[in-house]
C-alpha positions in Angstrom: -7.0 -2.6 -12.7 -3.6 -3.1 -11.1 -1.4 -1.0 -9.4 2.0 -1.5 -7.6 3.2 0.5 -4.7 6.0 1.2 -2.0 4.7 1.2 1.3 5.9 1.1 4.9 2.8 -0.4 6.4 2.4 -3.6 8.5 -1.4 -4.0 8.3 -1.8 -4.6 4.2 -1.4 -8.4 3.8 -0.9 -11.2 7.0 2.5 -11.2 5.8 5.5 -9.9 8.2 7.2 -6.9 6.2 10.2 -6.8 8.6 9.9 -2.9 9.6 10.8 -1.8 5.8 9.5 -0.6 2.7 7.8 -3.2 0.4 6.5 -3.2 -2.4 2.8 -4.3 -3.0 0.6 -5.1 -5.9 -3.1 -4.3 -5.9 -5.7 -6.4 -7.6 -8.8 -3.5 -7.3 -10.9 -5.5 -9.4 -11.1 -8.6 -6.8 -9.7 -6.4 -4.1 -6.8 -8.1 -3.1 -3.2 -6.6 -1.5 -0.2 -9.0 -2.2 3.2 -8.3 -0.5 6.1 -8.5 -3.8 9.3 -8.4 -1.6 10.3 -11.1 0.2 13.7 -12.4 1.3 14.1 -15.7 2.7 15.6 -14.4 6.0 13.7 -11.9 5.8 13.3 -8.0 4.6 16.7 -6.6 4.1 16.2 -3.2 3.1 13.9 -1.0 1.9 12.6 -1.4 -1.6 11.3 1.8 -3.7 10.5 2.7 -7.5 8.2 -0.1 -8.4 7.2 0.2 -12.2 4.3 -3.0 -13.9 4.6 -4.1 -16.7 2.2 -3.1 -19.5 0.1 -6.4 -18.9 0.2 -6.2 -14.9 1.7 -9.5 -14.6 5.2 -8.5 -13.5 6.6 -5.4 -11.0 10.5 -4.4 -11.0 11.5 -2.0 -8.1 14.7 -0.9 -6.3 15.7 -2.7 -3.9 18.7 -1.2 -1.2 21.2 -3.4 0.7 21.1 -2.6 4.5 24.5 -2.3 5.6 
């Protein structure tokens, strides 16, 4: 089972999340956490809404633009 969520948290993968809110996928059958939004300077703003697709394979979400 997979599941995609928005969260805040800094402690869910080694990955720096820039003080935003990502969006994660959750593997719980082998019990790994992957961080889905990146930016190559880093976060820009927070990202919300994430929906998977029926085969778990790919997440959209809303993403806003820090001004």
């Amino acid at each position: 089972l997979v599941i995609a969520f928005a969260s805040y948290a800094t402690n869910l993968t080694g990955e720096a999340t820039g003080g935003r809110t990502n969006i994660f996928v959750r593997d719980r059958t082998n019990g790994e956490t992957t961080l889905v939004t990146r930016a190559a300077g880093g976060a820009d703003g927070d990202s919300t809404r994430p929906r998977l697709s029926s085969d778990g394979r790919t997440v959209v979400f809303a993403s806003a633009q820090r001004t």
